[in-house]
N, C-alpha and C positions, 0 to 999 in steps of 0.2 A: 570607873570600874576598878574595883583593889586589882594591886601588882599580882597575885596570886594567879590570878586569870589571863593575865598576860603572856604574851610568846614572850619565854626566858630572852631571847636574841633582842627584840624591839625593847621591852624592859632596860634591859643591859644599856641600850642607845641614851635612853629618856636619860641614865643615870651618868650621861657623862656631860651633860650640859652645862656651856660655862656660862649662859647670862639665866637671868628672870622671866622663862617663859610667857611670864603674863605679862611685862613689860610690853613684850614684842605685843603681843595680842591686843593689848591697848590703843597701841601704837596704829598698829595693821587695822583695826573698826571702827577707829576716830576717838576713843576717851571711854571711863565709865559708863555713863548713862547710855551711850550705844552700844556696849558691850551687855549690857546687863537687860537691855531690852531686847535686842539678837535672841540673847540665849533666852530668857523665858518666855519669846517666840517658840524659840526650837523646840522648846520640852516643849510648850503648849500644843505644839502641832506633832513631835515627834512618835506620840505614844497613842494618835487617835487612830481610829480604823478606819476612818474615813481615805487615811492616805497608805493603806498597806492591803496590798493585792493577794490573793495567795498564790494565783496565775501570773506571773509576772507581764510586763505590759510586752517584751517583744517576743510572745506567745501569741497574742492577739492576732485578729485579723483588722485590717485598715480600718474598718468601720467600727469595730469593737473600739480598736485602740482611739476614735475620734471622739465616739460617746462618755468611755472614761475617762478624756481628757477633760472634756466640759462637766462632768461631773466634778472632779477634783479640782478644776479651777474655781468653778463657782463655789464648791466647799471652803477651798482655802480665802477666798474672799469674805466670806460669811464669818468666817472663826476672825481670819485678822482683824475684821470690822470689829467682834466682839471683842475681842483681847485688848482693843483699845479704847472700847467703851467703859469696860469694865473697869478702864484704870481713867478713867474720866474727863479722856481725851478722842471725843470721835471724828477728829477734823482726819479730811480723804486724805489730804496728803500725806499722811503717815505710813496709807499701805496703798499711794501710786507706787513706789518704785517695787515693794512686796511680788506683785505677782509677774512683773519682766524682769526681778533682781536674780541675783543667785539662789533665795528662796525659791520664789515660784520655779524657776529650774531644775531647784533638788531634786523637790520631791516630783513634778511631773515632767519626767524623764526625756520624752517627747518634743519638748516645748509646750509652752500656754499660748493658747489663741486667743485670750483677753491682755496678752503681753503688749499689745500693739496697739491695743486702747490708750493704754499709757506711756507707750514709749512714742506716739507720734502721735496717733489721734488729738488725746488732749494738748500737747506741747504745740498741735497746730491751730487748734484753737485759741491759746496762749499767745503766740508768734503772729497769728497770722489777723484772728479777729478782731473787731474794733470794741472799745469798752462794750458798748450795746451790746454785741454781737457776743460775745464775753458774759455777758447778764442773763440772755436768754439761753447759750448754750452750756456753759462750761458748769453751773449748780447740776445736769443733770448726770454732764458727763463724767463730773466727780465721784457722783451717789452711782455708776454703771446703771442710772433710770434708760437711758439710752448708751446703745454700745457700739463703737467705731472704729475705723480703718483708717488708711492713708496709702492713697489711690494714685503711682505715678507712674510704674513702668510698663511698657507696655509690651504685647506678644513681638513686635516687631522693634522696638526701643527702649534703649534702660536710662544709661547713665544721659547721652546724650537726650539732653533734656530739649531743644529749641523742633526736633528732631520728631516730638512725639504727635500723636495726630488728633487725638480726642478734642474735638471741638465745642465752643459754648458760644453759641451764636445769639446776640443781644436783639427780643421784638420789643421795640420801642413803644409800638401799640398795647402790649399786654405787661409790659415792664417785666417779661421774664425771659429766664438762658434758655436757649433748646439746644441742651445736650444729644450730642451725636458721636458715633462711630463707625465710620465712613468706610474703614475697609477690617478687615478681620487681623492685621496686624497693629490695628490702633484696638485693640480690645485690650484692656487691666489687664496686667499679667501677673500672678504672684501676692498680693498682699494681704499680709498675716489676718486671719479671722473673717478674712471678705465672702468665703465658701458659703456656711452655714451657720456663722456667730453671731457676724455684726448688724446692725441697721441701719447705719450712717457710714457715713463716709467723706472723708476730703480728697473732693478728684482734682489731681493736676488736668489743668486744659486748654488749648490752644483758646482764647476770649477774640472774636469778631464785635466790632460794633462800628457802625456806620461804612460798612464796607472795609473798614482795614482790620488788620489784623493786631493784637495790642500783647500776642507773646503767653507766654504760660504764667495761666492766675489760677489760685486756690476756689473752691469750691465746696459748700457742703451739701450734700445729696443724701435724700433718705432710701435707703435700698428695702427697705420689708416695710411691710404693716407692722405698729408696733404690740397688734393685736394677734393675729392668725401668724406671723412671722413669713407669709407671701410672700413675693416679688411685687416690687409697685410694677406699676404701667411703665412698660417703653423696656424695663431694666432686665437684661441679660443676665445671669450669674450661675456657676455654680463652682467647683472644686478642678485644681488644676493634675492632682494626683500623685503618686507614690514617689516619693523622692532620697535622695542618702540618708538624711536624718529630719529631725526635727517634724514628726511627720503627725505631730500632734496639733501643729499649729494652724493649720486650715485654710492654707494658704489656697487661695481664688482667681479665677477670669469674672470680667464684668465688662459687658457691652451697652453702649446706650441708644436705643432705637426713639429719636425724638421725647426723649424726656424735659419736661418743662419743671424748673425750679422759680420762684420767686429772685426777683433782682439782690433782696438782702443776701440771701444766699450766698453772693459772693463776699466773702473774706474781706475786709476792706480796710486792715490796720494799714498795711501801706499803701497801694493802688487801690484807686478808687473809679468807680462806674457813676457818674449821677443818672438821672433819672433821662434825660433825653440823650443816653448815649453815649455823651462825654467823657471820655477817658481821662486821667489823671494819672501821671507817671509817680510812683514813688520814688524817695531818694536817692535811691538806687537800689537797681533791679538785684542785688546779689541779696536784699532783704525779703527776697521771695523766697530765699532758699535757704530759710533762717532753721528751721525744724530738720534740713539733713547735716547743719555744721550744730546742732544740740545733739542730736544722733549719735554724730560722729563721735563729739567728743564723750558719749557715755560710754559708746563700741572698747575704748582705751580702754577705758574701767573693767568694763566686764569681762573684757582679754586677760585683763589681769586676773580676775578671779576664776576665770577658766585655767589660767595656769597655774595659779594657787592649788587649784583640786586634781590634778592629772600629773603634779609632780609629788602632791604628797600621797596619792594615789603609788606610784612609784619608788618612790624614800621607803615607802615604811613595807613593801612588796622585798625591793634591795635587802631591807637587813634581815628577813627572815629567811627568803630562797639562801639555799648554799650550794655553790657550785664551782664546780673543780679546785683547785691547788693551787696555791702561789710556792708553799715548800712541800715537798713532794712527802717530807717525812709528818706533815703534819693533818690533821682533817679541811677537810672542802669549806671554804672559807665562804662570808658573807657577800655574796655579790655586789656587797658595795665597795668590799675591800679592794676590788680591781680599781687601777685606775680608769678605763676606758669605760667604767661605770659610771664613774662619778661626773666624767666628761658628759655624758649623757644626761647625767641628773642636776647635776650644782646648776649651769647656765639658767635651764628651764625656770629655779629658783632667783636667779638674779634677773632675769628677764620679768617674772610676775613681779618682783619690787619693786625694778625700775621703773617698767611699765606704768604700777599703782602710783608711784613717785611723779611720772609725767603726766599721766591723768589728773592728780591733785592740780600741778602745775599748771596744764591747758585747762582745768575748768574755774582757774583762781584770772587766765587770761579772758576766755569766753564773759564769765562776767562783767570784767571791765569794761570788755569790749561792747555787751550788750547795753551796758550801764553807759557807754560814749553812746551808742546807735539813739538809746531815747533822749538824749540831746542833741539831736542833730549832727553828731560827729561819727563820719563813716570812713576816718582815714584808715584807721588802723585795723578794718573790717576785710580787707584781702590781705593782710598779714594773718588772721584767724583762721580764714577759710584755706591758705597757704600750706598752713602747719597742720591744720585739722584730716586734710584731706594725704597728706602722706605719711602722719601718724598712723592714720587707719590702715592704709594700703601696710606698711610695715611691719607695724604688731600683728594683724592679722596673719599675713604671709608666716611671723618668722614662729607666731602661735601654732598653727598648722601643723610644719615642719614638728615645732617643738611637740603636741600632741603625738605625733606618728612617730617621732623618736624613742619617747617614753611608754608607748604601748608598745615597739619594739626589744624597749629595752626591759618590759615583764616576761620575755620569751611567748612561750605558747599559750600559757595563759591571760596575758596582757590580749590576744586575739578574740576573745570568747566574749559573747555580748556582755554577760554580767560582769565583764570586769567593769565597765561602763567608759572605757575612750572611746567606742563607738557613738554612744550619744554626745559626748564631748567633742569631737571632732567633728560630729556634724555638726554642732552650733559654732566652733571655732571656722570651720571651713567655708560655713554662709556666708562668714561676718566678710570674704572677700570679695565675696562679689555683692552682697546688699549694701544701698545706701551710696554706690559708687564702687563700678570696678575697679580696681587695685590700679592697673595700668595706667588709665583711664583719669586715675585722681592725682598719678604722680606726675602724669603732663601737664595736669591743670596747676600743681605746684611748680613746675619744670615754667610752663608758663610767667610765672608770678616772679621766680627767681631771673630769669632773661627781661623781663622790663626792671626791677630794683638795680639789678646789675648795671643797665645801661645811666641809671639813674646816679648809680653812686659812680660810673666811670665821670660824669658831670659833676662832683660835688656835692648831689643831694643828698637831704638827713634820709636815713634808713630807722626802721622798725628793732627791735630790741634781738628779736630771732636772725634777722640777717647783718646785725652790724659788724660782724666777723669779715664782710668784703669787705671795710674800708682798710682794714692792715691788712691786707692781702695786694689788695690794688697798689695801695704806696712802695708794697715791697715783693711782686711778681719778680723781678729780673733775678730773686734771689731763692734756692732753695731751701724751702723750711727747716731749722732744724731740728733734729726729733731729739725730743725729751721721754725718757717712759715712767713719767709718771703720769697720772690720771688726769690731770691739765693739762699736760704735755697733750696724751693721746687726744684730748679734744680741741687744742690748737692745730693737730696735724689731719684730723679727720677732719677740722673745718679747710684747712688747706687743700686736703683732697675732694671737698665740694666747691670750693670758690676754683680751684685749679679747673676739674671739669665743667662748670660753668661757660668758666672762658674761653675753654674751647668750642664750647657746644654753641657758642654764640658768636664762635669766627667762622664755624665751619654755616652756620646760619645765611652769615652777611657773605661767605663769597659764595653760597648757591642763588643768594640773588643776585650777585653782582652775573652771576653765568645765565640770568635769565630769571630763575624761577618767583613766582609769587613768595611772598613771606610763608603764605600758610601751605606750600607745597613745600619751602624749604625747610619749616618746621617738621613736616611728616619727615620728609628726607635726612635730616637730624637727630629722630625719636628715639632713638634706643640709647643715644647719649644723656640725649633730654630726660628721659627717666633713668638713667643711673645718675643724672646730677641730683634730682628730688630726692632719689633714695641716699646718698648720699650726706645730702644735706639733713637729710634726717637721723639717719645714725647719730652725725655729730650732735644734733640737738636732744636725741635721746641721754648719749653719753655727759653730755653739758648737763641737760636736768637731773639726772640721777644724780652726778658729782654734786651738785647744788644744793638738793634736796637733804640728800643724805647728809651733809656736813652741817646744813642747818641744825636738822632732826639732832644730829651727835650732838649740839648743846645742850640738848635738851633730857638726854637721855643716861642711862649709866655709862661708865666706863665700859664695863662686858658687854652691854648691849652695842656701845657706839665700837668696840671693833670690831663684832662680828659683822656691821653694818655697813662698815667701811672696806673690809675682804671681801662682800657680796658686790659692792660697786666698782670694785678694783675688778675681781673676776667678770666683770660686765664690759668695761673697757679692757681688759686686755683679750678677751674672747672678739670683741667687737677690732681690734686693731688687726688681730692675725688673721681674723676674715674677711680683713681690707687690704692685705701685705702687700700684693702686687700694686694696688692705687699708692700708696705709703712709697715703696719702691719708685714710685712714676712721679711723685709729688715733691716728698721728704727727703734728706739726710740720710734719712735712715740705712744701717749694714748689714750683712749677716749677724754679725756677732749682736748685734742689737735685734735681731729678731731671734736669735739663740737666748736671750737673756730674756724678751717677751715672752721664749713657751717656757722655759724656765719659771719666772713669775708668774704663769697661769696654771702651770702644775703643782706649785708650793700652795698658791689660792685653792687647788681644790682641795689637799691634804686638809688644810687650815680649817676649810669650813664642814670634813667631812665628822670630826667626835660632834658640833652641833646639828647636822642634818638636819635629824629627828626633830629637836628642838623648834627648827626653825617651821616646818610643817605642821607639826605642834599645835606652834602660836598662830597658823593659820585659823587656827578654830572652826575646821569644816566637819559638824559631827557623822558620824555612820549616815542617819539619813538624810542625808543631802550628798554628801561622798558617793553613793550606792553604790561601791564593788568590795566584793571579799575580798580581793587584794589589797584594801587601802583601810580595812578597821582598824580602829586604835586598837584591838583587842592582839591584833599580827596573827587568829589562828585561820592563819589563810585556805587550809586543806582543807578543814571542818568545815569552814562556810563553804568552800566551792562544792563541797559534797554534797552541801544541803539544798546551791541550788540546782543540781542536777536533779534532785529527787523533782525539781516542780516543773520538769517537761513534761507538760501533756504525754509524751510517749512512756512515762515513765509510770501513768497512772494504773497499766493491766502489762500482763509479764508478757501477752501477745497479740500483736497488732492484727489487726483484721487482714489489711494486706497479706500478710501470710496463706491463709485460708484462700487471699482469690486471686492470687498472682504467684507468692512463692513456690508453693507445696506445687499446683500445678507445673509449672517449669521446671522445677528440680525432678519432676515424675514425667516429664515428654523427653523423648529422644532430639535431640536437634539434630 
């Protein structure tokens, strides 16, 4: 768009940038060829009509808005499919992650209910099926010939998974499951596309055979005719209803009243059914739950790019709004010029880099680690699922927050659906309770850290994520001493995860010694036990980012590698003084040393406030997929919010009918 057209004020920003915008942007999409396929994505789809309403979607009514949704998904599927034919490449994987990515997002505001096809569906096919079973299903489920779910929580049970009740009971006579649901809290509860989209599905389910019980196994189940789009025989389903956001997605109840599947049918890369019954344990049972630690770790990712788009939603809102005085003799300054703006704003930004930075990180680990599972090595498989699960619970949470801050910090406009944090927040908001509630995933880390501990109090070798307790352990009788630089802060945040560990695991052993079971004195324990997981996660966020980012600065310019190095500084030292009182409890640490920490996090915001803009920039999130007048590259924020008031339905006749059959009347009776 020529500067011409530009708000003079965002202009003015772009033009004081000290590194190479497109550096960063390189940097941020993975390299050229991904940069340049992105965008003539974006044009290809940016200018169709297919994806531009003139009624905006939260005008709609529920049902309106679920038709639309399936329309536009299936569109945007059709074109991606072409757009990579036509450059003579139609292999599916290129537009799996397209319609759960930030694309399929942008543009259907909603959520997509073919999201889950491919965010778990097929990854459970992938994860869970045997080659065979891989042969006959996963060609179809590529091509969306067939379209699926992933069936686990239930009206009465989420996270606890041993907990759930849907049963699949093995007749050895007919070689098939008869699925059941026993009581109406073991009914599916929730899962994306299960309503009215899919026709398959992977049900978790409690597997009976020969009278015992063999634990929750994978299953695939056909839910419709792939013909008339019915319900099969036995199958209960339909819509669970109107929810904060995301209300595109079509999320489902599913009951199964004696449904018979074929024996294949079970899932059988790890545990195995033969044919008379026999159960067959896999190597361990945590490879059951291999598709929610893949999940997990894309959740990171996508946090990140939900924070990408809600703080440059915000940055570029900041330099246009002017509001009130810093000198009284001069005009109403740019709302970014406040400090206690930027405090709002810069984090948000180093939190989506970091973020992006440890995502790279855990999905360069998940590899490995998948890459040891298919040779038989499952040590380091509850170190994954360790980090995996209070990564989520963390970014999530602190996304959230960071959402609601930044819509607060647009004032009253940041409030109005089109600015679009309401759609954003409702996918940032899910992300904490799907896939594992928050709490929930940090005791299960909380867990994992209280048996390593015990293990490194004994000499054993530890995992790369917790080797931080063995200098802890040799040197306890002594208080850490705080360093503030950015090693420093992540020696001292690991001090204050190994420090509350140790507690949480004395206060553990003498509620048993007073009586209790281990697993009551765990409960009794719990609020410790998950400030150590969270804790311990801090530190290893703060650790990967350092890591990350100091790599990356080899790599990159001088300009780019300090603005790169102020974003990870402002990350630990934001992350340290929201630790100050553990810091105080753990560390060295003084006043005056925590005087000198807000010191250097108020110099860090100054520092990275002439690149803001830049840095949002290089996010490269165009208009439509951004969707709020407040966050256009163009900055003419009033004009668009003008324009979209004109598309309220109420706006369409100068007087509503109501008037005519409720107003006029009561302004004309006596009360």
């Amino acid at each position: 768009m020529p500067a011409s057209t530009v708000n003079k004020d965002l202009q003015s920003e772009r033009d004081k940038g000290s590194f190479d915008k497109n550096e960063f942007t390189l940097w941020w999409v993975g390299g050229k060829e991904k940069l340049k396929e992105k965008q003539d994505l974006e044009r290809f789809l940016a200018n169709d009509p297919d994806f531009h309403n003139e009624t905006p979607i939260h005008f709609l009514s529920h049902k309106e808005l679920y038709e639309e949704t399936i329309r536009q998904a299936t569109a945007i599927f059709r074109k991606v499919r072409k757009f990579h034919e036509d450059r003579g490449n139609g292999d599916p994987s290129n537009y799996m992650q397209i319609l759960g990515g930030l694309l399929g997002n942008g543009i259907i505001r909603q959520g997509n209910p073919l999201g889950i096809h491919f965010a778990m569906f097929v990854p459970a096919l992938l994860g869970h099926g045997s080659p065979e079973q891989q042969a006959e299903w996963l060609p179809r489920a590529l091509k969306c010939q067939m379209l699926g779910t992933y069936a686990q929580t239930e009206l009465g049970h989420g996270t606890f998974l041993r907990g759930l009740e849907t049963t699949a009971t093995y007749d050895e006579r007919t070689q098939e499951f008869v699925l059941e649901s026993p009581t109406l809290s073991s009914y599916k509860w929730w899962p994306g596309g299960l309503a009215h989209t899919v026709n398959y599905c992977v049900v978790m389910a409690q597997l009976f055979s020969k009278g015992k019980c063999h634990g929750i196994q994978p299953f695939i189940v056909q839910l419709r005719d792939e013909e008339t789009h019915m319900p099969m025989k036995g199958i209960v389903i339909g819509e669970i209803g109107n929810k904060l956001g995301m209300n595109g997605v079509n999320n489902g109840y599913l009951g199964f009243e004696k449904v018979r599947i074929p024996r294949k049918n079970m899932l059988m890369k790890n545990a195995k059914l033969l044919a008379d019954g026999t159960f067959v344990k896999p190597p361990s049972q945590a490879l059951t739950y291999g598709t929610m630690m893949f999940v997990r770790v894309i959740i990171v990712r996508d946090i990140a790019h939900h924070l990408a788009k809600v703080a440059t939603i915000a940055v570029r809102y900041s330099c246009v709004r002017r509001q009130s005085h810093i000198n009284p003799d001069q005009p109403e300054v740019q709302v970014i010029d406040h400090l206690t703006q930027q405090y709002k704003l810069f984090p948000a930004i180093a939190r989506s880099i970091v973020f992006k930075l440890t995502s790279d990180n855990l999905w360069e680990m998940y590899n490995q680690v998948t890459s040891e599972l298919d040779q038989g090595n499952l040590e380091r498989l509850p170190e994954l699922h360790a980090i995996a699960c209070c990564l989520k619970a963390v970014t999530t949470a602190d996304a959230a927050k960071s959402v609601e801050t930044l819509r607060m910090a647009c004032g009253g406009h940041g409030y109005m659906t089109c600015a679009n944090f309401f759609n954003i927040y409702g996918f940032v908001t899910a992300a904490c309770t799907y896939e594992g509630e928050n709490t929930v995933l940090l005791l299960q880390t909380a867990r994992y850290l209280i048996k390593v501990w015990n293990q490194a109090l004994k000499g054993q070798p530890l995992g790369p994520t917790v080797q931080y307790l063995n200098s802890f352990i040799q040197n306890r009788s002594n208080r850490h001493p705080w360093i503030d630089t950015v090693p420093g802060i992540v020696k001292a945040l690991q001090t204050v995860a190994a420090g509350k560990l140790r507690l949480a695991n004395e206060h553990i052993e003498q509620r048993k010694k007073a009586g209790y079971t281990h697993e009551e004195a765990a409960n009794l324990t719990s609020l410790e036990l998950a400030q150590v997981a969270e804790a311990h996660c801090r530190a290893f966020l703060v650790q990967s980012g350092y890591d990350m980012i100091e790599k990356l600065c080899q790599k990159v310019s001088p300009a780019l590698a300090k603005v790169m190095r102020t974003i990870g500084e402002l990350y630990a030292y934001n992350e340290a003084l929201d630790s100050v009182g553990s810091l105080v409890r753990f560390t060295s640490i003084s006043e005056s040393d925590i005087n000198r920490l807000q010191t250097k996090l108020e110099a860090a915001l100054l520092a990275i406030r002439p690149n803001a803009v830049h840095i949002v920039d290089g996010f490269d999130i165009p208009d439509v997929l951004l969707g709020s007048p407040l966050g256009a590259y163009d900055g003419n924020v009033y004009e668009r919010l003008y324009e979209e008031a004109q598309k309220s339905p109420l706006n369409k006749e100068p007087v509503n009918k109501s008037f005519h059959l409720y107003l006029k009347p009561f302004m004309r009776s006596s009360l």
